[in-house]
C-alpha positions as CSV (number, residue, x, y, z in Angstrom):
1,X,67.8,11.8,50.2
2,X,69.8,14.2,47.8
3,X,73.1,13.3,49.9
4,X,72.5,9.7,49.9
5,X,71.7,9.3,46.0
6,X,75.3,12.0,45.6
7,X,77.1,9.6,48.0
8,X,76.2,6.3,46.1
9,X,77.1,7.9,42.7
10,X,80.3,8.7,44.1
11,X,81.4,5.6,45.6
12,X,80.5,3.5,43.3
13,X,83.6,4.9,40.9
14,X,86.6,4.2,43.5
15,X,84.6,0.7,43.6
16,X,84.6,0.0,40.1
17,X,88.5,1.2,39.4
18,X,89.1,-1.1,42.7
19,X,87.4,-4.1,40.9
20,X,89.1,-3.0,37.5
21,X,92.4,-2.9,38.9
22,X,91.6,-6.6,40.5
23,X,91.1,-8.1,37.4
24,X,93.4,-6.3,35.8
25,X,96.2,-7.5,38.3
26,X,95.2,-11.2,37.9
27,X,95.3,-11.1,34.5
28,X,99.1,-9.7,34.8
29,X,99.8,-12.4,37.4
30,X,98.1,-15.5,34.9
31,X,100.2,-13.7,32.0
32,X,103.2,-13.4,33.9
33,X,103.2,-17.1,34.7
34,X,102.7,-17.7,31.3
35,X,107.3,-17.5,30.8
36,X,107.7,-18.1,34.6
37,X,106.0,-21.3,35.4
38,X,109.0,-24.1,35.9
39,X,108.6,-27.6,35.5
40,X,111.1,-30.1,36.2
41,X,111.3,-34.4,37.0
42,X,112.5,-35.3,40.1
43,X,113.9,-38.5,40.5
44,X,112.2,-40.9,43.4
45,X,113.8,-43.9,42.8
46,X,116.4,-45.6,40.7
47,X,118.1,-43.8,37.8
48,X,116.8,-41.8,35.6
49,X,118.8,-43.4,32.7
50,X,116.0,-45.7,32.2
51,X,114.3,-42.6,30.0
52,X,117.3,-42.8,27.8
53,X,115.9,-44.3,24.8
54,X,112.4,-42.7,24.9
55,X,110.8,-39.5,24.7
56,X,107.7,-39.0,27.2
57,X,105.2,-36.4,25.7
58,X,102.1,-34.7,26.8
59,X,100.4,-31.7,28.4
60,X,99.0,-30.2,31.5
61,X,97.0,-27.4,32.0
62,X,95.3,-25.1,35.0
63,X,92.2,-23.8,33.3
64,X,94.5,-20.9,32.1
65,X,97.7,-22.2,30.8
66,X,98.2,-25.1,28.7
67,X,101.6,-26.5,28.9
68,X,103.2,-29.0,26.1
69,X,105.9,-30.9,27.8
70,X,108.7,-33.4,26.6
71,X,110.6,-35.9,28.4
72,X,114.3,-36.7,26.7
73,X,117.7,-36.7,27.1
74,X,117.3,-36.3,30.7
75,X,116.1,-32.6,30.2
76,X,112.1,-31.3,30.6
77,X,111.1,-29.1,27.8
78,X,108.1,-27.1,28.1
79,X,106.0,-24.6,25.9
80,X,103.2,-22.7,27.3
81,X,100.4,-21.4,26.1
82,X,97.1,-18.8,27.9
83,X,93.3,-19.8,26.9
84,X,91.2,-17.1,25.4
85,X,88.9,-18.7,28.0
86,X,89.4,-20.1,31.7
87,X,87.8,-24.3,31.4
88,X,88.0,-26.1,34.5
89,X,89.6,-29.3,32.7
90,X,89.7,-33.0,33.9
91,X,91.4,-35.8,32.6
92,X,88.8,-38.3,30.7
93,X,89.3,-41.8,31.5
94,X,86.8,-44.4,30.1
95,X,84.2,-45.5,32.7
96,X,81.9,-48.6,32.4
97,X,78.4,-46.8,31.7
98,X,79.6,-44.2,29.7
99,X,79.9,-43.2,26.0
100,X,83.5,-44.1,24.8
101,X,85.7,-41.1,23.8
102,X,88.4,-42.0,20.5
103,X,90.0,-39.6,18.7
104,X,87.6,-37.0,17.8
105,X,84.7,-39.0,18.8
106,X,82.5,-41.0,21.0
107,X,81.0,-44.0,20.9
108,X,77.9,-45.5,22.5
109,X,76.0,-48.8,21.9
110,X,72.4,-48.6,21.3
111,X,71.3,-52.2,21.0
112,X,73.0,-55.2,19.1
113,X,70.1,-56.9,19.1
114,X,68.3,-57.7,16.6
115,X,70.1,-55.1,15.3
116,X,73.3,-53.5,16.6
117,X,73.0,-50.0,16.5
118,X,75.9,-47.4,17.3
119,X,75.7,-43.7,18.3
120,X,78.9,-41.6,17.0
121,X,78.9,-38.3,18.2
122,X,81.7,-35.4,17.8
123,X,83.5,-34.2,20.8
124,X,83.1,-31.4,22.6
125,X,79.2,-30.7,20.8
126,X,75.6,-31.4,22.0
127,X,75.4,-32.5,18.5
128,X,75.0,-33.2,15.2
129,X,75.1,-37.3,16.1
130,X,75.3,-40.8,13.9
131,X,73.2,-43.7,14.4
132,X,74.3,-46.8,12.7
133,X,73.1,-49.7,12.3
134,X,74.3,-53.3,11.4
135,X,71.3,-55.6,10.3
136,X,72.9,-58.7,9.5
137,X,75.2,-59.2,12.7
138,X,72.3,-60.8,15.1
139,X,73.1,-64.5,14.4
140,X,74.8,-64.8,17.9
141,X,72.1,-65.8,20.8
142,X,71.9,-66.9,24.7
143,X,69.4,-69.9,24.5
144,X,68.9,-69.0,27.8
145,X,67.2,-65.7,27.5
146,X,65.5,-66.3,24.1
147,X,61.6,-65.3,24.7
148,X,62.7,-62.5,27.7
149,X,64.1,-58.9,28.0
150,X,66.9,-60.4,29.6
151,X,70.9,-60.1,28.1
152,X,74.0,-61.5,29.4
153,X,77.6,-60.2,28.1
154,X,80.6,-60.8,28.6
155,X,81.5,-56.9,29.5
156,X,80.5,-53.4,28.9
157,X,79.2,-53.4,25.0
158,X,81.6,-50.4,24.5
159,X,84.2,-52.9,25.2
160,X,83.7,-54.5,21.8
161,X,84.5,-51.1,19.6
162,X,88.0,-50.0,18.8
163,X,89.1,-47.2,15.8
164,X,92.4,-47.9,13.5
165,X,93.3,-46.4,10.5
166,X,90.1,-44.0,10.5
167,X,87.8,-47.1,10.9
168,X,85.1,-48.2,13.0
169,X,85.3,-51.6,14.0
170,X,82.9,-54.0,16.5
171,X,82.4,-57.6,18.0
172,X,79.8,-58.8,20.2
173,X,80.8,-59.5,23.9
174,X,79.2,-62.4,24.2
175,X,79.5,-65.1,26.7
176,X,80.7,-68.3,26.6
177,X,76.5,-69.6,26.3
178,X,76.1,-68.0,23.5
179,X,75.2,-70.1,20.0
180,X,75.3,-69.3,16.0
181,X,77.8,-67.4,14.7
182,X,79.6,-63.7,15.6
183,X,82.3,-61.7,13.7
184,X,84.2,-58.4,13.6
185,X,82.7,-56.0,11.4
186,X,83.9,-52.9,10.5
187,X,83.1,-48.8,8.7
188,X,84.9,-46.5,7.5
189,X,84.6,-43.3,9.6
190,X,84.6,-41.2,5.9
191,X,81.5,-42.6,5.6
192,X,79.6,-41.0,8.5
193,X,76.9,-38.3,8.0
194,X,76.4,-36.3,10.9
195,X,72.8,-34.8,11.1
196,X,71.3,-31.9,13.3
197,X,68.0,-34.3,13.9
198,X,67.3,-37.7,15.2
199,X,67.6,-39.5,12.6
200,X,68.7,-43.1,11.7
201,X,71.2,-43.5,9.0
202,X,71.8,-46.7,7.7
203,X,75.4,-47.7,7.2
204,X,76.3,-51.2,6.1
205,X,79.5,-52.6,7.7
206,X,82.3,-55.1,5.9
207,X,82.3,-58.1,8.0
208,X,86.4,-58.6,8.7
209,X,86.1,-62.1,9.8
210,X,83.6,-64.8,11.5
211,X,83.5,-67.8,13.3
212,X,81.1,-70.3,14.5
213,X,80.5,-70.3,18.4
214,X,80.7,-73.6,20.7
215,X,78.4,-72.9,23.4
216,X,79.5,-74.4,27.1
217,X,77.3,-77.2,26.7
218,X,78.7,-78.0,23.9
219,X,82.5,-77.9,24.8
220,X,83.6,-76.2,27.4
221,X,87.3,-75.9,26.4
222,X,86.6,-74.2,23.3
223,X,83.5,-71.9,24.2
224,X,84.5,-67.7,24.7
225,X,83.8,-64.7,26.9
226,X,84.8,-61.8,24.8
227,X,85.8,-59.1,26.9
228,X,86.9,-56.9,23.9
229,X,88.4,-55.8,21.3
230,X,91.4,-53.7,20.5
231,X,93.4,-52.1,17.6
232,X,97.0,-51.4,16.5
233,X,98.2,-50.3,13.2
234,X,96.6,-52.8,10.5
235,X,95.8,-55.5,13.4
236,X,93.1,-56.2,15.5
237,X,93.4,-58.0,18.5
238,X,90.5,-60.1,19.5
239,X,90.8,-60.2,24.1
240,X,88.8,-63.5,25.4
241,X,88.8,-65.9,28.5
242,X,88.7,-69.4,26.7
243,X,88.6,-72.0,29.8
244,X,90.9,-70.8,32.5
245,X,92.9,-68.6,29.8
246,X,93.3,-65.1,29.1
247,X,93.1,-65.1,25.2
248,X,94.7,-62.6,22.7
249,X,94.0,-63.3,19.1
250,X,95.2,-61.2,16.2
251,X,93.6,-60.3,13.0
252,X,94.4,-58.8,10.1
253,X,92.1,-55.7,9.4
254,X,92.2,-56.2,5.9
255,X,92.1,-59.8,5.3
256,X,90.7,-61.0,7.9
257,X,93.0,-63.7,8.4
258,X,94.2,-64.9,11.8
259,X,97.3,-63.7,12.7
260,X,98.5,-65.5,15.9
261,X,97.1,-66.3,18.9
262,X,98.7,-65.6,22.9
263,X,97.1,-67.6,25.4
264,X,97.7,-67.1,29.4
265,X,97.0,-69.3,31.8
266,X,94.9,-67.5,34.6
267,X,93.9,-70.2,37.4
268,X,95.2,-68.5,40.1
269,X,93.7,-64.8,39.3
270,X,90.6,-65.3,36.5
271,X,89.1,-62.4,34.8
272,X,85.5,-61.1,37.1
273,X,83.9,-62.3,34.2
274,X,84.4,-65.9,34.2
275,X,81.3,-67.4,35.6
276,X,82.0,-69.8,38.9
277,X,81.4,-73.3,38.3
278,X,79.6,-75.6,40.5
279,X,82.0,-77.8,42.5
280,X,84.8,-76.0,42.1
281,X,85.9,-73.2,45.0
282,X,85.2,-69.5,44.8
283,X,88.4,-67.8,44.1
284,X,89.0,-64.5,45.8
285,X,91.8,-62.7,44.0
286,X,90.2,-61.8,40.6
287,X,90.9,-59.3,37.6
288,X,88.6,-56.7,36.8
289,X,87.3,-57.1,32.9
290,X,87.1,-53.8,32.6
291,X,90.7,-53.5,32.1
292,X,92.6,-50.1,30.0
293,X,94.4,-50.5,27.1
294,X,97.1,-48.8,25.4
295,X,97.9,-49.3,21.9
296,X,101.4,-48.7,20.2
297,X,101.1,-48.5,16.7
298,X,104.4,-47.5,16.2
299,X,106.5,-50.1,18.4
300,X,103.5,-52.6,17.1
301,X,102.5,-53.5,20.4
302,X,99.2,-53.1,22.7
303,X,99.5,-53.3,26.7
304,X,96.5,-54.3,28.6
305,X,96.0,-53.3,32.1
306,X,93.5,-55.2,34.6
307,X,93.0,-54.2,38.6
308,X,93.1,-56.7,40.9
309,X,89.6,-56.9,43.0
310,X,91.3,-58.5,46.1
311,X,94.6,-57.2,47.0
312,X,96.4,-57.3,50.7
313,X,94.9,-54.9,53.4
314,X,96.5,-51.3,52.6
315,X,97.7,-51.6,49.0
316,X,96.0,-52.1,45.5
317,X,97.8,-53.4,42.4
318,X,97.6,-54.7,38.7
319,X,98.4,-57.4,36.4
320,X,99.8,-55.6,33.2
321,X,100.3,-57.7,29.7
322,X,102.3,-56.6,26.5
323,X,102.0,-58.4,23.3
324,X,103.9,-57.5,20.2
325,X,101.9,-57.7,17.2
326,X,104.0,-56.9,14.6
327,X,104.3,-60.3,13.1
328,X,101.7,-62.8,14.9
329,X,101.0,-62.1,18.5
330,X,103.3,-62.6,21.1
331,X,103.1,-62.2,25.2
332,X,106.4,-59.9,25.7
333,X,105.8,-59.2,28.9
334,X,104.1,-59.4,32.4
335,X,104.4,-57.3,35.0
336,X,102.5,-56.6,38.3
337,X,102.5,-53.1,39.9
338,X,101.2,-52.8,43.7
339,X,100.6,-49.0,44.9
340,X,99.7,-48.1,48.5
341,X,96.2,-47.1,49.0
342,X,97.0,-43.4,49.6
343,X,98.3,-43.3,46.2
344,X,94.6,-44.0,45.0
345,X,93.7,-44.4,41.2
346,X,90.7,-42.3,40.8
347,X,88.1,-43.9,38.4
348,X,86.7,-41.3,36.3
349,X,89.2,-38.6,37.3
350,X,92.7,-40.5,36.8
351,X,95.0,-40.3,33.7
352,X,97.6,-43.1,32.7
353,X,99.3,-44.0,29.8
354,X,101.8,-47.2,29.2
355,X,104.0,-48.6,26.4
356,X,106.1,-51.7,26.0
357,X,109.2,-50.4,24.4
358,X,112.9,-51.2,24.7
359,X,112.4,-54.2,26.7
360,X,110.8,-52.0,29.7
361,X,107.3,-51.2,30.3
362,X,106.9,-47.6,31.3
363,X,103.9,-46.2,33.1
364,X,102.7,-42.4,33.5
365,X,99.9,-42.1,36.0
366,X,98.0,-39.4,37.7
367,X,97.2,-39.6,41.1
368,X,95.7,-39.1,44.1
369,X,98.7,-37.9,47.2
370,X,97.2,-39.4,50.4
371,X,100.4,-40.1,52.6
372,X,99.8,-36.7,54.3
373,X,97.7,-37.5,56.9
374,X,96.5,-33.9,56.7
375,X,95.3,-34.7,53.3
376,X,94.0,-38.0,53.9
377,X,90.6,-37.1,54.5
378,X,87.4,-39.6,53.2
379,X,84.9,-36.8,52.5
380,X,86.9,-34.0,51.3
381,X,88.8,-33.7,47.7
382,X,91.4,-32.0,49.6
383,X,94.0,-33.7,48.4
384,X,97.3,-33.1,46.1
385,X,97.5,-34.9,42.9
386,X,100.9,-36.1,41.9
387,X,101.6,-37.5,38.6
388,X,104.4,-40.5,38.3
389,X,106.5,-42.0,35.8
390,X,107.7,-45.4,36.4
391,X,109.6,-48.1,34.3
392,X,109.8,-51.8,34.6
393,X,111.7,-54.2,33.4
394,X,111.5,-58.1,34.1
395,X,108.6,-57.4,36.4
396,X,111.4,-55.3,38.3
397,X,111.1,-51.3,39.4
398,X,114.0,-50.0,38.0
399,X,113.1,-46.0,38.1
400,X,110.2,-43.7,39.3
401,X,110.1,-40.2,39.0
402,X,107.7,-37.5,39.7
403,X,107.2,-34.6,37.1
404,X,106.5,-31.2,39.2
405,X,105.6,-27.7,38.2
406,X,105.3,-25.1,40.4
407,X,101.4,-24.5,38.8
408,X,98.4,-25.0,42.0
409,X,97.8,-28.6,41.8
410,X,95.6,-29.2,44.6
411,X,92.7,-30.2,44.9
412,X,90.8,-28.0,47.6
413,X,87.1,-28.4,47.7
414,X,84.6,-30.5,49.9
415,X,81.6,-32.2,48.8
416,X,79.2,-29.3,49.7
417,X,81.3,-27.0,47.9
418,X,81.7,-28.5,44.7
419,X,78.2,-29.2,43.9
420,X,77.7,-25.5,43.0
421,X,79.4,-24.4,39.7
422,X,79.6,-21.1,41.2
423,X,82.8,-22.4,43.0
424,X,84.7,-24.5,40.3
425,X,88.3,-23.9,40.4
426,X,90.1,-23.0,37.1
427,X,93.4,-23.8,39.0
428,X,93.7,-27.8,39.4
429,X,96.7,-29.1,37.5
430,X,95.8,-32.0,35.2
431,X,97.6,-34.3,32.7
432,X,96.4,-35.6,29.4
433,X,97.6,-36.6,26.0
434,X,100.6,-38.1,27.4
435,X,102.6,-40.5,25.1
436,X,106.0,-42.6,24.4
437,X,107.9,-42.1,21.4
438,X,111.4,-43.0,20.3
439,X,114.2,-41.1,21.5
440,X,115.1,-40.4,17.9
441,X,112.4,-38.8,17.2
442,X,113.1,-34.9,17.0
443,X,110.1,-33.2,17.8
444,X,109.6,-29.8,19.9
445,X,106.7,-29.6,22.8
């Protein structure tokens, strides 16, 4: 027993300097990547002098590294910095059910009725938290469901909040049966008192602007589904179907006062959330109301995004809108993009940003690389993530490239295996904060 006890003692010290050496060696190797790691765009199609008059900025990270990159001049600049601490990272994109991340926030509604009542929590914290609550917003109702439990909107509540100029503001997603009266109402984010306990903190809002609703039975042409609301700069921009039209008005945040109005006529491809009407036949091709947006205070404008539900066999596209709000609102732009299906959007993993600048939309996606039939597996997440950069102009492709760093991008776990945290990878490559400035803007990564 005397040997055995000697010979464990004495193992057990190669076996720790062999373990010490291991981790010493992959620290070296992370560090040593740190100066090493290359980056680079590789054009795909077209020519790259599209990127001329922007700069395309953002960063990418492996769990170890994060890397600030900038587009310009036809060059990739790059500056990298290690974590203190491995995270296994993944780009946030908003998803339909979920609390809505701006800034250093998120957002969830509560109820809005009778009451509306918001949740504001900080980021990256299992607390403190917000409540507020609006108690003289209720006026709007569904006749319909008054005396039941039951609530029709337009879209996701979360669709109604937006944040400019470090202020909360809201509007009711109602639907186009809706009666009395709604608004836009709006707090100042200064104002927030952030507590360690569930508590409800009253915070009255400045109502921006109202209007009187026309329900359906009323008049159809001029009753609403509001899908959302958006912000850029000192304008708001109001997103509606109105009859068979996409509607975008504008108001100004501090006045209130309409600014202009765009208005798009959508008969051949309606928003999911126009209602069917009897009499009239179904319509496959549809756009999803949960559409992204992507607002450009700088160049004034905001870019909305919807995904077509029914699209040809083998591919998947969208139906992209710019409008300049810098003086009214104005529809600059339409353009729609059709991807294969083995370049697949992921849902709650995906990252893309757009602008309207110049003339030319330009698009920055992550996503998923299924053309190798290797990788083109339905239960596995086996598969390479490639992030694009695309610019259009007149509805025309004119470039795509693909922005490529010699980091492990991949993917490379199956369903069985990611389901234990004991085997998340610090290693997958992901995109976020990605944005479009102007060219003469001199700013380092």
């Amino acid at each position: 027993m005397k040997e055995i006890r000697w010979l464990k003692r004495h193992v057990a010290v190669p076996a720790l300097l062999a373990a010490l050496v291991t981790i010493g060696a992959i620290g070296m190797d992370i560090y040593s990547r740190k100066d090493a790691e290359v980056i680079e765009l590789k054009d795909l199609t077209g020519n790259r002098s599209e990127l001329a008059d922007i700069r395309i900025k953002g960063e990418y990270t492996d769990g170890y590294h994060t890397t600030s990159f900038q587009i310009g001049d036809g060059k990739v600049a790059k500056s990298t910095k290690l974590r203190a601490q491995p995270v296994a990272e993944q780009p946030y994109r908003y998803n339909p059910g979920m609390p809505k991340r701006i800034g250093e926030f998120e957002y969830e509604v509560m109820d809005i009725q009778p009451t509306i009542k918001i949740r504001v929590r900080k980021m990256n914290s299992t607390g403190p938290y917000a409540s507020i609550i609006l108690n003289a917003a209720a006026s709007a109702s569904d006749p319909s469901t008054v005396g039941t439990t039951t609530t029709h909107y337009a879209n996701v509540q979360e669709y109604g909040l937006t944040v400019g100029n470090g202020k909360l503001y809201f509007t009711l997603p109602i639907t186009r049966a809706y009666k009395g009266s709604t608004g836009i109402y709006e707090w100042n984010l200064d104002d927030l008192r952030f507590k360690r306990v569930a508590e409800e903190s009253p915070l009255e809002a400045r109502t921006v602007a109202e209007w009187p609703l026309v329900s359906e039975q009323e008049n159809p042409g001029e009753a609403m589904d509001v899908i959302g609301l958006e912000a850029v700069g000192n304008s708001l921009a109001l997103v509606a179907m109105q009859g068979d039209k996409l509607v975008v008005r504008g108001y100004d945040s501090a006045s209130g006062k309409v600014s202009g109005e765009a208005r798009i006529a959508m008969s051949g491809t309606p928003i999911a959330g126009e209602r069917a009407q009897a009499g009239k036949p179904a319509i496959e091709a549809r756009l999803n109301e949960s559409y992204q947006a992507f607002s450009d205070p700088e160049a004034g404008t905001l870019t909305l995004a919807f995904h077509e539900s029914s699209d040809p066999v083998g591919e998947w596209g969208m139906k992209i809108y710019s409008f300049d709000l810098s003086s009214g609102v104005k529809l600059v732009n339409e353009t729609r993009v059709v991807y294969p299906d083995q370049l697949k959007s992921d849902t709650f993993f995906g990252y893309t940003s757009m602008a309207y600048r110049n003339g030319k939309l330009y698009m920055a996606q992550l996503l998923w690389d299924r053309r190798d039939l290797e990788s083109d597996q339905t239960f596995t997440f086996s598969q390479p993530r490639i992030f694009l950069i695309d610019v259009y102009r007149n509805n025309e492709h004119r470039y795509e490239g693909e922005l490529k760093s010699d980091m492990n991008q991949d993917m490379n776990q199956d369903y069985a295996r990611i389901s234990n945290p004991a085997n998340l990878d610090y290693q997958f490559r992901t995109f976020n904060h990605v944005s479009f400035q102007s060219a003469s803007r001199e700013e380092q990564p």
